[in-house]
C-alpha positions as CSV (number, residue, x, y, z in Angstrom):
1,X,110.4,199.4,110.9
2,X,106.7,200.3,109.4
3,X,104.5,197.6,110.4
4,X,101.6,198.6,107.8
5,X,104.0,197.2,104.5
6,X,101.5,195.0,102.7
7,X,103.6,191.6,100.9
8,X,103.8,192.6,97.6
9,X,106.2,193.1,94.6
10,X,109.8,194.8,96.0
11,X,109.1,193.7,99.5
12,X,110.8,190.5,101.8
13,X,108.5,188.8,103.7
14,X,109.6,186.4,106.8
15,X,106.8,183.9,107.5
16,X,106.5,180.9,109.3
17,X,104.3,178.4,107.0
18,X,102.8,174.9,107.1
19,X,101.8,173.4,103.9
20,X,99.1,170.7,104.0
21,X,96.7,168.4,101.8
22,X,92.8,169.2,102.1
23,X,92.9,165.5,103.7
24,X,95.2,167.2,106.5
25,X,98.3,165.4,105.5
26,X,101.2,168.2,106.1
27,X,103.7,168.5,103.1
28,X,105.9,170.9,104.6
29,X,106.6,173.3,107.0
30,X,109.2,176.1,108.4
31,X,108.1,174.5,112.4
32,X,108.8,177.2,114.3
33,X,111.5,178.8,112.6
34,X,110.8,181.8,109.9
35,X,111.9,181.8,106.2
36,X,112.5,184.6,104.1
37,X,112.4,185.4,101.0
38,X,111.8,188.2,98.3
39,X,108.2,188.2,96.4
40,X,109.3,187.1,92.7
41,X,113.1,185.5,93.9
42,X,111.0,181.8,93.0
43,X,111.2,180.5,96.4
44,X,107.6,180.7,96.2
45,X,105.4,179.2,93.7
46,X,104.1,182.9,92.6
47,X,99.8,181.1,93.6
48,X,101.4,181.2,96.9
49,X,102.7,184.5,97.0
50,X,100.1,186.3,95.3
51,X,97.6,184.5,98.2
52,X,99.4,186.8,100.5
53,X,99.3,190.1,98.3
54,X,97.9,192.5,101.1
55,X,99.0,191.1,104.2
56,X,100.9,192.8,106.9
57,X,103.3,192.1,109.5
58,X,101.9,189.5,112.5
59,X,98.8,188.4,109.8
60,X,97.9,184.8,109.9
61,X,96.2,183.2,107.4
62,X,95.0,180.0,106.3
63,X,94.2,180.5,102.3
64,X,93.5,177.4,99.9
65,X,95.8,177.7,96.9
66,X,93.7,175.4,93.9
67,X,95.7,173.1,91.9
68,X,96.1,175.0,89.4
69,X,97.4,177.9,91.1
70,X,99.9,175.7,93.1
71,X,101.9,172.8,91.2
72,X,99.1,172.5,88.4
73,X,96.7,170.3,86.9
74,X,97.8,166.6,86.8
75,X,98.3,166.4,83.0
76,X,97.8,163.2,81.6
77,X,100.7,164.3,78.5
78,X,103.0,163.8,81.1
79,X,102.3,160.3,81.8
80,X,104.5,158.6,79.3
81,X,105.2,154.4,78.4
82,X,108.6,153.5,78.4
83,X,111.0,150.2,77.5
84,X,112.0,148.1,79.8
85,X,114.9,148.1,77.6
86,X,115.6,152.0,78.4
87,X,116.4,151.1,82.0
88,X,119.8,150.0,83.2
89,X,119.9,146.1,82.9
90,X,120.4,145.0,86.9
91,X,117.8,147.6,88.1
92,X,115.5,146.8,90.4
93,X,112.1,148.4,88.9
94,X,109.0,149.0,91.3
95,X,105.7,150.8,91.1
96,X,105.8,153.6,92.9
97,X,109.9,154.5,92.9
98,X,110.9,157.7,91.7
99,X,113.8,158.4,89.6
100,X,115.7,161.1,87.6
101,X,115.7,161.0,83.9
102,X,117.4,163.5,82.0
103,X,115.1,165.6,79.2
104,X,115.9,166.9,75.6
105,X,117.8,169.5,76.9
106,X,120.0,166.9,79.4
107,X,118.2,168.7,82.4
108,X,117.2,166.6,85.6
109,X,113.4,165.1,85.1
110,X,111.7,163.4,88.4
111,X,109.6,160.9,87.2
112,X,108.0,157.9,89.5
113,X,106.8,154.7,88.4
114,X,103.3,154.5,88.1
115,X,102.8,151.0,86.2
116,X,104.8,147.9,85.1
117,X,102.9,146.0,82.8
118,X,105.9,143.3,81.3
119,X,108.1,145.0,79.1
120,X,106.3,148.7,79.2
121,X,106.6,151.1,82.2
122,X,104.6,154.1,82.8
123,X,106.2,156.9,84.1
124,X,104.1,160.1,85.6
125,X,106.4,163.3,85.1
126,X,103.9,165.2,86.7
127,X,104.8,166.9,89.9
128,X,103.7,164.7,93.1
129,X,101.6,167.5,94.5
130,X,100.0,168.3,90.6
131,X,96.4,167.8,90.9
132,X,96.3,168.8,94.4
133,X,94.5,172.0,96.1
134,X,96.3,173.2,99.5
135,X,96.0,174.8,102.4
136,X,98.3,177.0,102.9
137,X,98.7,178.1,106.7
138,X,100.8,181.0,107.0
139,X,102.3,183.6,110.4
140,X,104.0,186.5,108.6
141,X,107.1,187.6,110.9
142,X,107.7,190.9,109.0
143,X,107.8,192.5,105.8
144,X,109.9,194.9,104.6
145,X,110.2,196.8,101.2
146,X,112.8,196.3,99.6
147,X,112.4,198.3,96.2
148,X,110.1,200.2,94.5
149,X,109.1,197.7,92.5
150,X,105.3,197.9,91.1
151,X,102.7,195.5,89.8
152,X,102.7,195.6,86.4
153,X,99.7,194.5,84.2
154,X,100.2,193.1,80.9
155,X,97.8,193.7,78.2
């Protein structure tokens, strides 16, 4: 196996990754065992995987990934007031607890409980990590290609 494949479009890349706040705080991590996964399959937000474009086979790296090339911007549309009355009767409502709504479309919505001020409750629908830059520590294992897949540029 060619060690010199560079992470890329068409190529699986097994890493080993740790996934922290700038404060240090770690927000996830592989530990010592490797994941794989194909560059576009969106196992990988694609700030993440284009950070790695260009590495090879036993690189290490630790990149920061901004916000808004990670979970994005917190938005403040996304923060919304709701009735106490749109909650079931007997539950127990605290700042803080996340919950699933369902959207328009009936499709799963986290949302966590940012305020409770009497009858109106603010909801943030933004991602927990939105806002956030990270560091992005990463061992890549291997890399293979897997197709002759290109980067396109749209114009």
């Amino acid at each position: 196996m060619a060690k010199n494949t560079p992470i890329g479009p068409g190529t699986r890349v097994t890493l080993r990754f740790t996934l922290a706040l700038t404060s240090g705080d770690i927000v996830d991590s592989t530990g010592d065992t490797a994941a794989t996964f194909v560059v576009g399959d969106g196992n990988l937000l694609p700030g993440f995987e284009q950070a790695m474009y260009g590495m090879l086979a036993e690189a290490s790296a630790r990149l920061l990934i901004p916000a808004s090339q990670a979970f994005g911007e917190h938005l403040e549309a996304n923060m919304q007031r709701l009735r106490r009355g749109q909650f079931p009767v007997n539950m127990v409502l605290t700042e803080g607890l996340m919950m699933s709504f369902a959207d328009k479309a009936d499709s799963e919505l986290p949302g966590v409980i940012n305020k409770i001020q009497g009858d109106s409750i603010e909801v943030d629908f933004n991602h927990p990590l939105a806002g956030k830059d990270l560091i992005f520590e990463v061992d890549i294992v291997e890399v293979e290609q897997i197709t002759n897949e290109i980067i396109r540029v749209s114009e």
